[in-house]
C-alpha positions in Angstrom: -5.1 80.2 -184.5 -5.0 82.0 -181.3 -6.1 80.0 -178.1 -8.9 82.5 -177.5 -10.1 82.4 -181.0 -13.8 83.8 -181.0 -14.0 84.4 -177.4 -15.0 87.8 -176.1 -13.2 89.5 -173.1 -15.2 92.0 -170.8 -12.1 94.0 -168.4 -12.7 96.1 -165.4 -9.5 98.7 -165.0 -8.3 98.1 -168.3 -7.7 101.5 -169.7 -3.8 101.3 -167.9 -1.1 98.8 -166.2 -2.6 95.1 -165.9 -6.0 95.4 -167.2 -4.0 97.5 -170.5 -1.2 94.1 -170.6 -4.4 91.9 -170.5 -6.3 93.4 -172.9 -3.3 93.4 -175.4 -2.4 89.7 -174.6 -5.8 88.5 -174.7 -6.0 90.9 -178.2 -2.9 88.8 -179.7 -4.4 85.4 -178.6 -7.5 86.0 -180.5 -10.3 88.0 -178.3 -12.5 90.9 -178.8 -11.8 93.0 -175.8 -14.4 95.1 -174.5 -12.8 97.9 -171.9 -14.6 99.4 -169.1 -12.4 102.3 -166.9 -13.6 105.8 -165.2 -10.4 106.6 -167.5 -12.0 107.5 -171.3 -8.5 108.5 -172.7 -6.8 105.3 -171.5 -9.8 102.9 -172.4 -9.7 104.8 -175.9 -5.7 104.1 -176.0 -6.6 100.6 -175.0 -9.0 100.0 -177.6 -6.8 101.0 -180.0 -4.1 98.8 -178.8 -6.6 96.0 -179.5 -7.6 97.1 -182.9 -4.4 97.3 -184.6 -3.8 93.8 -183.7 -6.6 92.6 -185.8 -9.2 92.3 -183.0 -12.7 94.6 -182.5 -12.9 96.4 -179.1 -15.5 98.4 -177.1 -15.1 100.8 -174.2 -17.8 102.1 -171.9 -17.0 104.6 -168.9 -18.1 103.3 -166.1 -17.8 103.0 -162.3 -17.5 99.2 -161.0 -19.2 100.3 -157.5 -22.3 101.4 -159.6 -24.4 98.3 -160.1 -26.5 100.6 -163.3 -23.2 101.2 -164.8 -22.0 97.7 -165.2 -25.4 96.1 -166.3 -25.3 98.9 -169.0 -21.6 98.2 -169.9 -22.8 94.1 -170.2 -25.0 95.3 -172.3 -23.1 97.3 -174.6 -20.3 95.0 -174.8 -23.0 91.6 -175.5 -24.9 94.2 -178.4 -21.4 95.4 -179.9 -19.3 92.1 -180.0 -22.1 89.2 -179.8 -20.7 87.5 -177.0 -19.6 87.5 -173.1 -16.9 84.8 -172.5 -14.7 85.7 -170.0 -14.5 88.8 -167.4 -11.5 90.1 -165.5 -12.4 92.1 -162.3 -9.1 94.4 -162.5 -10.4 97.7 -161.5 -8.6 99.0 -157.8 -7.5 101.8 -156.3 -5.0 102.1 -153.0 -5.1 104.7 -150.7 -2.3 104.3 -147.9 -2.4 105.6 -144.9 -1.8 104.8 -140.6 -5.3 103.6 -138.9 -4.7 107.1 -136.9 -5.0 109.1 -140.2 -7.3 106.9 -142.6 -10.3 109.2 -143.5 -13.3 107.4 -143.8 -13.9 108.5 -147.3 -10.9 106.9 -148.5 -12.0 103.7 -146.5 -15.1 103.6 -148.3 -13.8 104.5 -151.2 -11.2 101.5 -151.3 -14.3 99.1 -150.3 -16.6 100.4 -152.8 -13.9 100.0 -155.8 -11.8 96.8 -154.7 -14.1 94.8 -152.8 -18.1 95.9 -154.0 -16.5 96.4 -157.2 -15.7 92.8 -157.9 -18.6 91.7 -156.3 -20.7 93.6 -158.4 -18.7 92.7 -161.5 -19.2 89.3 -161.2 -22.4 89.2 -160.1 -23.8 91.4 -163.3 -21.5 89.2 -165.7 -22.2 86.1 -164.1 -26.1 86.7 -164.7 -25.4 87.3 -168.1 -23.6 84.0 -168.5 -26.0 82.2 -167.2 -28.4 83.8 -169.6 -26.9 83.5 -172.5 -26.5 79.6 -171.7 -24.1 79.1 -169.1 -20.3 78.6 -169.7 -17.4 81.2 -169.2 -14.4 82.3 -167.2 -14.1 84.8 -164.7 -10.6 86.4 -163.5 -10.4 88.2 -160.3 -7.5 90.6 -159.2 -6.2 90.4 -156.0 -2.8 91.0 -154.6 0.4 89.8 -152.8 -1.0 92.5 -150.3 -3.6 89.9 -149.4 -0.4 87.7 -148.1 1.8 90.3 -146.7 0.9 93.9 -145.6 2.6 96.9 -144.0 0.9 99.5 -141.4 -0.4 101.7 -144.2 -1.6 99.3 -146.4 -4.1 97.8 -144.3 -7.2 98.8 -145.9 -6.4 97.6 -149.6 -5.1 94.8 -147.9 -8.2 93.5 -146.2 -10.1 94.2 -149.5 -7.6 92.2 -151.6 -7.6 89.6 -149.1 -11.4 89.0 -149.2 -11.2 88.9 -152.9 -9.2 86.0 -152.1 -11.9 84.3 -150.3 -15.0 85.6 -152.5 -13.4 83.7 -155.3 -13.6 80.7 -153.6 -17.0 80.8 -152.8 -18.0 82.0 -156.0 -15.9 78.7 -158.0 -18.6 76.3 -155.9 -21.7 78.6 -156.5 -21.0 79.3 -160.4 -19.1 75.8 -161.4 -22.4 74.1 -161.8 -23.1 76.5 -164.9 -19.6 75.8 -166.4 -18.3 79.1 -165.3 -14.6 79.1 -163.5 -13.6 81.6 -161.2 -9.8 82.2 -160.1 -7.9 85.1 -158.7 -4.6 86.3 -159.7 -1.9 88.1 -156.8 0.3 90.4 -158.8 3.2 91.7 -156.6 5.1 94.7 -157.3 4.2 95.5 -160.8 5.5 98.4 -163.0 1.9 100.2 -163.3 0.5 103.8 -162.4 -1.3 102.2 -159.1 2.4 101.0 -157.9 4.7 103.3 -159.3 5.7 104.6 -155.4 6.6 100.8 -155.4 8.0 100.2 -158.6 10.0 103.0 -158.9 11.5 104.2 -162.4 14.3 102.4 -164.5 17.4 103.5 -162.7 16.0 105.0 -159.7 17.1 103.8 -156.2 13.2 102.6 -155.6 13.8 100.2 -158.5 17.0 99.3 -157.9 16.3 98.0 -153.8 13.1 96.3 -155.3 14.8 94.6 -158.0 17.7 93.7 -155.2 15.5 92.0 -153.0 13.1 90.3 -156.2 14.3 86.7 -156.5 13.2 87.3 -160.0 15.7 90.2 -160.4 13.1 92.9 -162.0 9.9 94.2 -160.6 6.8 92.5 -162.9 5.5 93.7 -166.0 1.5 93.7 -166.7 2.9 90.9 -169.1 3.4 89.1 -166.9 0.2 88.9 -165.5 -1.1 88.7 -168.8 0.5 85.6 -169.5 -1.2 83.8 -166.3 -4.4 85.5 -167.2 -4.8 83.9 -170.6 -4.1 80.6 -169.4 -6.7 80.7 -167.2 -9.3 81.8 -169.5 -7.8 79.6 -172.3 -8.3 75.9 -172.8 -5.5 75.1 -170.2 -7.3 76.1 -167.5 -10.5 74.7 -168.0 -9.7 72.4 -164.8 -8.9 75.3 -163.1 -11.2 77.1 -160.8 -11.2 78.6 -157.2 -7.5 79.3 -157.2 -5.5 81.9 -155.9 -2.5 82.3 -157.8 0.5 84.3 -156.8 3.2 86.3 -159.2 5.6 88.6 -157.5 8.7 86.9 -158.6 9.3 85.4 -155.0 9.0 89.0 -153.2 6.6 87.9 -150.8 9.4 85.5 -148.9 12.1 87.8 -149.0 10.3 91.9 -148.1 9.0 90.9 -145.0 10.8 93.2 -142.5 12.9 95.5 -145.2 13.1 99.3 -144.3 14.1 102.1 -147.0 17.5 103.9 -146.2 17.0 107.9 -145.9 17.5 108.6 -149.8 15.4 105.4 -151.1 12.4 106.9 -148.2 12.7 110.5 -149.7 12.5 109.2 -153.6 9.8 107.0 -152.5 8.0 110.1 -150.8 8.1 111.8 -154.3 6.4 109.4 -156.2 4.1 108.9 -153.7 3.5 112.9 -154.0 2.7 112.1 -158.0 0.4 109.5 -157.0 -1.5 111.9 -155.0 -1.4 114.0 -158.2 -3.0 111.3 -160.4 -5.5 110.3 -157.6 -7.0 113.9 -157.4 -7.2 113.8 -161.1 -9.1 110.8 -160.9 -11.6 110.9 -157.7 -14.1 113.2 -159.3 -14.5 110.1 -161.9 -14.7 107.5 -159.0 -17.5 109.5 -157.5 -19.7 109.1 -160.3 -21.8 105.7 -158.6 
């Protein structure tokens, strides 16, 4: 028996990276996993991920800063599986840049996704809780960048850093229905969103990461999988309003580290990718 045996699991973000790592651990610990992502190939991947391991899924393509999309996604996932047990807010997007350059849209757009977005997540799956007769867990993701920040950062810092607080709020508010609410900070993890972080096995981005990682490797949505299921598992039933960090004890020893010339220039080329993927993607995260 799997320690999430019967319980279904409602994701935000989980058609890639974390959310996909969560899903799958959650998937091998005994949920039904119920994907929601602008992303209809990767939630469809996802799904099928959680299928062959024996477990039913569901995916909806959704925005998270559209309040009618999530209340229909609750709904879909509560009609298809039976059930709403635990909810993790993953969905984010970063969109670096100098407070001299930051377009607005981008501003707003970070806001909408990382901070409304988990507002409205919670709120629309919280209700539902409650109305189906109280009990649950709720997962939010923040961020190391809510601890530590760089000049370009500072916009999906401050969102990741109110998530931070939110979740604390929300553990008093929502505790007297039995519901818990905690908040994960990944640090550099090997995902799409922080590949110009991560780097690639080999590369001289991974290799400086990994050199100044206490851990010795940058993180693996594993990782963060593990920490996620023990907080919506019976461990961490006594566990609510915490913010809990994994970056493999980066955040003590990056403060203050500059690329050399060659690391800046690789780093420049995946950022160049990213801009690739987000382009891709911003026609989806328009949809509201």
């Amino acid at each position: 028996m799997g320690s999430l045996d019967g319980k279904t699991a409602f994701i935000t973000g989980g058609g890639s990276g974390i959310g996909r790592g969560i899903a799958e651990r959650f998937a091998r610990d005994g949920a039904d996993v119920f994907v929601v992502d602008v992303d209809d190939d990767g939630a469809a991947g996802t799904a099928e991920i959680v299928t062959g391991l024996g477990r039913r899924a569901g995916t909806f393509h959704g925005n998270v800063a559209s309040k009618p999309h999530l209340q229909e996604a609750v709904e879909q996932c509560v009609g298809s599986l039976g059930r709403l047990d635990i909810v993790v807010a993953n969905a984010g997007i970063g969109r670096p840049a100098s407070v001299l350059d930051q377009e607005l849209k981008d501003w707003q757009d970070q806001l909408d996704i990382n901070l409304t977005g988990v507002f409205l997540t919670v709120q629309v799956t919280a209700r539902r809780m409650v109305e189906l007769g109280g009990g649950g867990r709720i997962i939010c993701m923040s961020s190391l960048a809510a601890e530590n920040t760089s000049p370009e950062m500072f916009a999906y810092s401050a969102t990741k850093a109110a998530v931070r607080m939110m979740v604390r709020a929300w553990s008093q508010d929502l505790g007297r229905h039995g519901i818990t609410v905690n908040a994960i900070g990944p640090g550099i993890i090997e995902t799409p969103l922080a590949r110009g972080l991560a780097g690639d096995e080999g590369s001289r981005v991974r290799g400086a990461v990994e050199s100044m990682t206490p851990a010795g490797r940058v993180g693996r949505p594993s990782d963060i999988a593990g920490l996620a299921s023990f907080m919506a598992g019976p461990d961490g039933e006594f566990m609510t309003g915490a913010y809990v960090l994994m970056d493999g004890g980066l955040r003590d020893a990056r403060p203050g580290w500059q690329p050399d010339a060659d690391t800046a220039q690789e780093m420049q080329r995946y950022v160049q990718a990213a801009e690739e993927r987000r382009r891709r993607m911003q026609p989806w995260l328009d949809e509201r």
